[in-house]
C-alpha positions as CSV (number, residue, x, y, z in Angstrom):
1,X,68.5,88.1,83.2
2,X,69.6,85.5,80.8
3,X,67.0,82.5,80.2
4,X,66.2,79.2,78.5
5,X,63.1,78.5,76.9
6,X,62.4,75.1,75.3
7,X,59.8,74.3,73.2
8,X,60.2,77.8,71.8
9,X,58.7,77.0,68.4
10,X,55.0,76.0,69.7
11,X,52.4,77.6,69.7
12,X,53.0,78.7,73.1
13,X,56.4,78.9,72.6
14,X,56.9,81.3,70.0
15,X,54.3,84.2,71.4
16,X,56.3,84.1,74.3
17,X,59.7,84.3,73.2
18,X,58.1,87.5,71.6
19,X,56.7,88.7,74.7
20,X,60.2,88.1,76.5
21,X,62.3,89.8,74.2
22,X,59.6,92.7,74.7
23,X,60.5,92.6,78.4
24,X,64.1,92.8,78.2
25,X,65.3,89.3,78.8
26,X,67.7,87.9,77.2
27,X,66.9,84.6,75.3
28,X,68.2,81.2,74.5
29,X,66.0,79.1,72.6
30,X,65.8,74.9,72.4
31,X,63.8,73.0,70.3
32,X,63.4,70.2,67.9
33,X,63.1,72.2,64.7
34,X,65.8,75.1,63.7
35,X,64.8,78.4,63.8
36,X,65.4,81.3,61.4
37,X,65.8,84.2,63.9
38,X,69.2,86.1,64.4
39,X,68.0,87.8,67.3
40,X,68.7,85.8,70.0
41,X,70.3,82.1,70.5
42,X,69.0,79.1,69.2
43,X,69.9,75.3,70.2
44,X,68.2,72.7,67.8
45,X,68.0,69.5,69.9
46,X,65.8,67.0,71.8
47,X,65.1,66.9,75.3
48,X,65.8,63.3,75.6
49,X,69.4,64.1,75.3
50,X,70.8,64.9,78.7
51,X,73.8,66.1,77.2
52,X,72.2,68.4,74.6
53,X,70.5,69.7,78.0
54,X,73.1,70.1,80.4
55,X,74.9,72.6,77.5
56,X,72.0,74.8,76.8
57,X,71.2,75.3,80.2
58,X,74.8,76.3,81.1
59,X,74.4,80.4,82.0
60,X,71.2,81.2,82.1
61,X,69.5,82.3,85.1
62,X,66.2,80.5,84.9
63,X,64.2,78.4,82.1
64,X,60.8,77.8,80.9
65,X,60.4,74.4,80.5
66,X,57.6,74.1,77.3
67,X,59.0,71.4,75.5
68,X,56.8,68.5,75.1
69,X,55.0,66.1,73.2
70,X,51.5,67.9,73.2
71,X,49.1,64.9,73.8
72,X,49.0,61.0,73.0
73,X,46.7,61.0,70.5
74,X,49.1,60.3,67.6
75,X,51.9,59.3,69.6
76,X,53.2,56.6,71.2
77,X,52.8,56.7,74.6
78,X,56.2,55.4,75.3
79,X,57.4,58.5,73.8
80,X,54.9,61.0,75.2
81,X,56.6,59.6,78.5
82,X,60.1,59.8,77.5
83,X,59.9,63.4,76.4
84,X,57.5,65.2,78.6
85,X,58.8,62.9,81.8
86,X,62.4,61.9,81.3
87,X,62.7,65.4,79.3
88,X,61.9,67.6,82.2
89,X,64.2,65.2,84.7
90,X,67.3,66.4,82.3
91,X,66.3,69.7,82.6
92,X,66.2,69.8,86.3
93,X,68.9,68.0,86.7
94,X,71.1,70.2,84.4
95,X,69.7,73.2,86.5
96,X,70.9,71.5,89.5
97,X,74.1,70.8,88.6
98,X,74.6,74.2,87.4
99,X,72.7,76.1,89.7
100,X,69.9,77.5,88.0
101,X,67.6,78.6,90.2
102,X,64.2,78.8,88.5
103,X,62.4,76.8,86.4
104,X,58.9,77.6,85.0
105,X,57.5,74.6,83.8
106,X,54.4,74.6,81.3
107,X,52.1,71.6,82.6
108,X,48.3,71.0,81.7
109,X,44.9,70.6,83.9
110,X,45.5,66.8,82.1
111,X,48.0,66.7,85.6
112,X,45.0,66.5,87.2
113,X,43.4,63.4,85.1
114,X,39.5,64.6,85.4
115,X,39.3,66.1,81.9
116,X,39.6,64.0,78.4
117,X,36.6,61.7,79.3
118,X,38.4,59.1,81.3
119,X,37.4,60.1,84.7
120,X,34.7,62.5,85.6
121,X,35.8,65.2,88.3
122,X,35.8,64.7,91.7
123,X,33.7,68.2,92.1
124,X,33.2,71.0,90.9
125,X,34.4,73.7,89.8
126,X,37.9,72.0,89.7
127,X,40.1,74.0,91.6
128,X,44.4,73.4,91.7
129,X,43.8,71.0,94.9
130,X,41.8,68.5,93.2
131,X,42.7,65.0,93.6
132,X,45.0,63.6,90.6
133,X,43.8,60.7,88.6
134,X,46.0,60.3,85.6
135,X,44.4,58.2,82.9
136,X,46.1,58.3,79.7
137,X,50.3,58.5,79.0
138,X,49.8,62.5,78.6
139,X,47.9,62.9,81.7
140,X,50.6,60.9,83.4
141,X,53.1,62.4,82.0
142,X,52.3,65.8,82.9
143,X,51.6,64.2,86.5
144,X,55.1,62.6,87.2
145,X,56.9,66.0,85.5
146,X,55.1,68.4,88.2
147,X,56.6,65.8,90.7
148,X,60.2,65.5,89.4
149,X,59.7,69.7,90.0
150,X,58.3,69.0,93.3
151,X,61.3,66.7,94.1
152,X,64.1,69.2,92.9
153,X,62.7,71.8,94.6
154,X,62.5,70.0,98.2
155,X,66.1,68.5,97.1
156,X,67.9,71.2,95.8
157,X,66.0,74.4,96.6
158,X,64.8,75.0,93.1
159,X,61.9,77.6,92.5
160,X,59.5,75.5,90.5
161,X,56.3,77.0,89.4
162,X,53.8,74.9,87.4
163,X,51.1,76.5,85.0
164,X,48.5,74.2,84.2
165,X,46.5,75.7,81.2
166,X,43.4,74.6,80.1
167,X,42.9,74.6,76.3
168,X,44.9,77.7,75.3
169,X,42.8,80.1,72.0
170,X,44.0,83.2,70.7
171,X,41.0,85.1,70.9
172,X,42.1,87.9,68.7
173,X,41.7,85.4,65.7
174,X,39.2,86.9,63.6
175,X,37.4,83.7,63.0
176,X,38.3,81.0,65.5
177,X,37.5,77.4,63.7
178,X,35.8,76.5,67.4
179,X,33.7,79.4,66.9
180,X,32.2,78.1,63.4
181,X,31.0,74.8,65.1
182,X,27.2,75.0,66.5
183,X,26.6,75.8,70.1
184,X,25.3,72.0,70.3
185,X,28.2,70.7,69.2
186,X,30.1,72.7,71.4
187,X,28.2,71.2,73.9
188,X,28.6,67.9,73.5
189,X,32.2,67.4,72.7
190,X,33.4,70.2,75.0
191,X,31.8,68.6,78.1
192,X,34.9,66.2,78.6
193,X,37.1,69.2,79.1
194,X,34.1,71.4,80.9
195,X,34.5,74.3,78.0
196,X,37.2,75.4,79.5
197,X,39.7,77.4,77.4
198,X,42.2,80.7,77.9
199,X,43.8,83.3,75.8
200,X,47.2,82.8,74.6
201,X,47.9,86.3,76.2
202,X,46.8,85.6,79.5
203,X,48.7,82.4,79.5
204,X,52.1,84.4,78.6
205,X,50.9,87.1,81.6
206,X,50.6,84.2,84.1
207,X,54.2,83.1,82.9
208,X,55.9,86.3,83.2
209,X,54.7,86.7,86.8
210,X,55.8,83.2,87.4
211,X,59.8,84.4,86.6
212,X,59.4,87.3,89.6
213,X,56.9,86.1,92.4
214,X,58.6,86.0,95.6
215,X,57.9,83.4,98.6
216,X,57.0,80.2,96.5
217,X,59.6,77.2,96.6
218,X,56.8,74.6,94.7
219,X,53.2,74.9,93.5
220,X,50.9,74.8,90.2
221,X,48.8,76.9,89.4
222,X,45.5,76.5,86.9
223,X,45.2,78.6,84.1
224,X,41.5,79.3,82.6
225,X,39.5,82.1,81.3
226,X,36.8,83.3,83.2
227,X,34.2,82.6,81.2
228,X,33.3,78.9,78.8
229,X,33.9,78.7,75.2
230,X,30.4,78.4,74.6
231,X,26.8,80.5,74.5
232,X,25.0,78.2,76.8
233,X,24.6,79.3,80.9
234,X,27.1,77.3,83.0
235,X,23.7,77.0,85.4
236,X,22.0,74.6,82.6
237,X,24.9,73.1,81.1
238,X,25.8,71.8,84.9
239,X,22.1,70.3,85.0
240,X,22.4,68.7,81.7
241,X,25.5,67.1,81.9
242,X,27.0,67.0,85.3
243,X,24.1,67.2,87.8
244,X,25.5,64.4,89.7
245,X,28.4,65.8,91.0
246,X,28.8,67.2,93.7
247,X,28.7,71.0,93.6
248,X,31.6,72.8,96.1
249,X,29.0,75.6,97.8
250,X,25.9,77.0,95.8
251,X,26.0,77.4,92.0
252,X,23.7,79.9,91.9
253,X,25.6,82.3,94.0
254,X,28.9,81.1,91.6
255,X,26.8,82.2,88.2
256,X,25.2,85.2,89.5
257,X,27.3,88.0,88.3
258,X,28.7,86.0,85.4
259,X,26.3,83.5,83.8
260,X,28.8,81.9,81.5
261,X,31.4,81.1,84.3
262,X,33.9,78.8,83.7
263,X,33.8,76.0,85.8
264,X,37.6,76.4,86.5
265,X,38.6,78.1,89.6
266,X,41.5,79.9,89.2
267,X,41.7,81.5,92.7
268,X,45.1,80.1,93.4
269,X,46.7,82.0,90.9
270,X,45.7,85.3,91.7
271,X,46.2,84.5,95.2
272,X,49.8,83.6,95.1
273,X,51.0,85.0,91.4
274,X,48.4,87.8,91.4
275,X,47.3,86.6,88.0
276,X,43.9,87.5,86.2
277,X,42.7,86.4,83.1
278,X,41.3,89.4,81.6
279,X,40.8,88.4,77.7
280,X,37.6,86.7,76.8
281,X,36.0,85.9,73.2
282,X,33.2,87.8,74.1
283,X,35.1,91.1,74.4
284,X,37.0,89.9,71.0
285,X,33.7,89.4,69.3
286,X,32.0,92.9,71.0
């Protein structure tokens, strides 16, 4: 199986080029920036040229769509739109024409608009059916991209699987710099974002499983770990900052074998992709 990855030299990108040449596949890279490998196939280019597209997504058998501008807080938002919107429209589009049928496409739990501070959440936890309030160019951009998938799926019968990680770590990192900032501090400026995070791993495991589940045409999936970034009970960080929203059955019950539960509910994904998060900066640290 022969596929595309753009965005291949992020942060993302690049651990799972590794982890796909692991598996067996064989790669084509696209990105903005060259890259020094001789191992596989490697397009430099931009996403905003259709063209450029339409070429590097000729034979291949599926893509996974990473390329993007990564938030809009030091850049325009004309061009956060452009890329991450307009960007994934060539990419469907050149998978239409040249009948691709697959295309995994990296989004955010920004989709959703209730993290960043803009909007609180509806409820909680947030689960993958909560309703979307984009607030900002890079939550909206990562809204209208998981539609243009929706709409080339319904059109053209497209697989089109959407992972929507929540701030991505590599736990393994000996000394995280999140981890060197007080547990207050933690508190304070991770409420925005509900101290969600997940292991760079796990985020590559849920994409893997994204390339072979069977029965899905469209749907996104949330991508957290199962536990916060932070020391303090999810029970009293719930009363201290969010104890007026409404709480989707009884928290109690929800911390009771895991008092540090994330406030993510990832029960969609291992429903339909039969992912798990199973890497946690707790283990790292134990």
């Amino acid at each position: 199986m022969r596929l595309l990855v753009t965005g291949s030299n992020g942060f993302i990108g690049q651990e799972l080029v590794r982890r796909l040449l692991e598996e067996g596949y064989a790669l084509r890279t696209f990105d903005r920036t060259a890259s020094a490998s001789r191992d596989w196939e490697h397009v430099a280019g931009d996403l905003r040229d259709v063209y450029a597209v339409r070429k590097v997504v000729q034979g291949v058998d599926a893509v996974m769509h990473l390329g993007a501008m990564s938030s809009d807080y030091h850049n325009a938002p004309d061009e956060v739109l452009t890329v991450n919107v307009q960007g994934t429209w060539n990419v469907l589009q050149a998978c239409a024409e040249t009948g691709v049928g697959r295309v995994v496409f990296f989004s955010s739990i920004n989709a959703l608009g209730c993290v960043g501070g803009h909007r609180p959440p509806d409820y909680l936890p947030i689960d993958d059916f909560h309703p979307r309030h984009p607030m900002t160019a890079y939550q909206l951009s990562k809204h209208l991209a998981e539609e243009v998938c929706r709409s080339y799926a319904e059109r053209y019968g497209i697989v089109t699987i959407c992972l929507r990680p929540v701030f991505v770590v590599n736990t393994a990192h000996p000394s995280p710099w999140w981890r060197r900032v007080s547990s207050e501090m933690r508190a304070e400026w991770g409420k925005d974002e509900l101290w969600a995070y997940v292991d760079l791993q796990d985020v590559c495991d849920a994409a893997l499983l994204a390339l072979k589940v069977d029965g899905v045409q469209h749907d996104a999936f949330l991508l957290s770990a199962e536990d916060t970034i932070i020391d303090i009970p999810t029970a009293e960080l719930v009363q201290r900052y969010w104890s007026h929203l409404p709480w989707r059955g009884d928290l109690a019950a929800y911390v009771a074998d895991n008092p540090y539960r994330a406030l993510i509910d990832t029960s969609h994904a291992t429903q339909v992709l039969g992912w798990q998060p199973t890497r946690s900066w707790r283990k790292a640290i134990k």
